[in-house]
N, C-alpha and C positions, 0 to 999 in steps of 0.2 A: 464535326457534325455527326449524328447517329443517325446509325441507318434507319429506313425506313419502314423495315418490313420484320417482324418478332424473332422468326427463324435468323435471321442474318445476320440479328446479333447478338441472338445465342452461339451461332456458330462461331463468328469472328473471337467473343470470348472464350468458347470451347478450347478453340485450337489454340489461343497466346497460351490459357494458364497451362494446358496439355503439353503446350513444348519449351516451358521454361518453370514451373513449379508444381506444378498438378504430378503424384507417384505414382496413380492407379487413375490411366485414361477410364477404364470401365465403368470406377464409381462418382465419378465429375458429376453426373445429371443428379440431381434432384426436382421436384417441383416448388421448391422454392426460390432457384434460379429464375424460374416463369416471371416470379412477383417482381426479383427485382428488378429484371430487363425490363419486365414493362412500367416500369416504377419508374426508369430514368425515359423509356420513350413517352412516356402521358407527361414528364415535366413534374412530376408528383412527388408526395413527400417519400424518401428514399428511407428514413429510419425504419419503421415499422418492419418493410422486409427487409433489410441487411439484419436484423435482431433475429428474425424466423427462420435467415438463412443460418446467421451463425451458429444456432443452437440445432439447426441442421445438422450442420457440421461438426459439433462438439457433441451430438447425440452420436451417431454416425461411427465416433473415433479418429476424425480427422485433426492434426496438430494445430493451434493457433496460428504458428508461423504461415502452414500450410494457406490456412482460412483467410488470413488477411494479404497475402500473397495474392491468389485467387481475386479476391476483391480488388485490389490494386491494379489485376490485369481487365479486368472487366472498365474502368476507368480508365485506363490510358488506351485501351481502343476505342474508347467511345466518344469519350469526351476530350482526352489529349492530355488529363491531367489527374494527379493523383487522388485520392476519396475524402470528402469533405470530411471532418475531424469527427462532427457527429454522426456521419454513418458510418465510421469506421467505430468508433465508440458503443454503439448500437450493435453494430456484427460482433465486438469481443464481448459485448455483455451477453448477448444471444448464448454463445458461444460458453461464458461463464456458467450461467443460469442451466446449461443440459450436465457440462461437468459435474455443476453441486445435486444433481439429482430432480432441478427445478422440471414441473410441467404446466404452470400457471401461464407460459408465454405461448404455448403454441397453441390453447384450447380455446373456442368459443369466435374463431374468427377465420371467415372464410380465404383459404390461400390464394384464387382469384383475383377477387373484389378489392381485399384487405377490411372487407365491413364485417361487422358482427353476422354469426350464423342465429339461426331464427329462434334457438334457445334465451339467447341477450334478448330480442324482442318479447318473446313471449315473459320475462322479470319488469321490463320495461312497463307490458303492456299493466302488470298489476298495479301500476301506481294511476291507471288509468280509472280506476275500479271505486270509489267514496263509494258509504254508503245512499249517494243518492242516485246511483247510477252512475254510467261510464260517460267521461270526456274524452272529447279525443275521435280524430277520425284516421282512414288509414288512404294513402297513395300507393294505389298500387303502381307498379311501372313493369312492363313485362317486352324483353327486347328482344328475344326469341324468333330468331328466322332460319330456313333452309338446316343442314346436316355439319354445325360444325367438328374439326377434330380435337383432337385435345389443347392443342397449344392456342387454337383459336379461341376455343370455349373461354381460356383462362387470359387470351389476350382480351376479349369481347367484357367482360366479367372488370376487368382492372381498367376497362376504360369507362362502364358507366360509375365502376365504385370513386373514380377521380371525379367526375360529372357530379356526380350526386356530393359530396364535400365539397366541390364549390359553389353550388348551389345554396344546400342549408347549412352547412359547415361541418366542422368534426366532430362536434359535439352531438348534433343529432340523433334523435335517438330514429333507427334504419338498420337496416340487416338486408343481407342475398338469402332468400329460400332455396335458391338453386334452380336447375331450367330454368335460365334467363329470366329470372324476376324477382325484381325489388319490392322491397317496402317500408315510406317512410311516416313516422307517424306523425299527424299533424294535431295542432292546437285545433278546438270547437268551431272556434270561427277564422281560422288562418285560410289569409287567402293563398289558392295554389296557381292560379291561372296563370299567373306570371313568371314562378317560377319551373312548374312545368313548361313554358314555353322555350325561358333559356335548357333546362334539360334538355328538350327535343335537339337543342341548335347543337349544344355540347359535347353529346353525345353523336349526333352525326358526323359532326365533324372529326373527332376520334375513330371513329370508324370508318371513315374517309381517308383518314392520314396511316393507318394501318392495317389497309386493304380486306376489312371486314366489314364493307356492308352485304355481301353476300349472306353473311350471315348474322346481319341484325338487324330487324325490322322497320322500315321506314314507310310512316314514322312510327316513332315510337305508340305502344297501347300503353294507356296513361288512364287511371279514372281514377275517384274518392268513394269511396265508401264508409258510411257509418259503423262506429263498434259493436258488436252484438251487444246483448244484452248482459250475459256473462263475461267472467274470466277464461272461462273455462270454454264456451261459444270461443270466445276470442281464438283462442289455442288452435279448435277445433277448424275456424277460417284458416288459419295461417299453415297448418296441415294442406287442406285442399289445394290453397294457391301451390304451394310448393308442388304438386301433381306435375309432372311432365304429361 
């Protein structure tokens, strides 16, 4: 069973790979260790971060052997058994892709969330744009409460980015602005009222089960708003929201 709580099982990981393969206790932390501990506590898809970690790792100068070691330990304290084929596959591709000089894997996607940062929205939002005016409305979701710390922010962050893919799925086009708030963009006449609701429930309840509702707002602030007028309006919204 994994634990319960972000820290405890980064620690529990800390210390296996630190006293049986890890050579440099000092340089073990990254922040993409954040994504993928909370990657296996949300129950969430693990590829994505094992790939951001390994290229971590292989940016870094850390060995292969090293890297998938590390990972191996992170799985047998958590879950009891060794790392599924494809996140191990994903952490050596990661891992490959920084060796050959690759920077296409770690750009344009919030380490958090694992969602697009608000660059991908703002491309997205151009196909919004005919010339007969803009389609397309936007969700905002902003889950922002109280003083969190770092590890919280990015625990809080990876629990609505799981919410929000089971909701509209992976394909969606959505992105993190940053200070707690999302945005997903919807069809002209897509209804949201339903799915905002399960959000709401999803989201609390992640934030229920890893002791952050302290720090995220209940409930969630949730509205629609229409596209500006422009592209470029567009841009200029998506700036503000992001405003802490």
């Amino acid at each position: 069973m994994l634990p319960s709580q972000p820290s405890r099982l980064l620690e529990r990981w800390r210390d296996e790979s630190v006293a049986s393969v890890w050579r440099r206790p000092s340089d073990w932390y990254h922040p993409a260790v954040d994504e993928l501990a909370m990657a296996l506590l949300l129950h969430d898809e693990a590829e994505p971060a094992a790939a951001r970690l390994g290229f971590a790792r292989g940016d870094a100068g850390v060995g292969i052997a090293e890297t998938i070691d590390d990972l191996a330990c992170l799985y047998r304290t958590t879950t009891g058994a060794e790392p599924p084929l494809e996140v191990l596959r994903a952490l050596c591709t990661g891992w490959a892709d920084a060796q050959a000089g690759g920077v296409a894997l770690a750009l344009g996607l919030d380490a958090g969330s694992g969602l697009p940062a608000a660059d991908y929205l703002r491309l997205r939002l151009a196909e919004c744009y005919p010339d007969d005016g803009p389609t397309g409305r936007l969700l905002v979701v902003d889950v922002a409460a109280g003083t969190p710390d770092g590890l919280s922010r990015i625990a809080r962050s990876a629990a609505v980015g799981a919410s929000l893919r089971e909701v509209f799925g992976p394909a969606r086009a959505m992105a993190s602005l940053g200070s707690g708030v999302f945005v997903v963009l919807l069809g002209e006449d897509e209804p949201h009222d339903e799915p905002t609701a399960r959000l709401r429930v999803l989201v609390d309840e992640h934030a229920s089960g890893l002791g952050l509702r302290d720090v995220t707002r209940r409930p969630l602030r949730c509205w629609v708003e229409p596209l500006p007028a422009t592209h470029a309006h567009a841009t200029q919204r998506l700036a503000q929201l992001a405003r802490p």
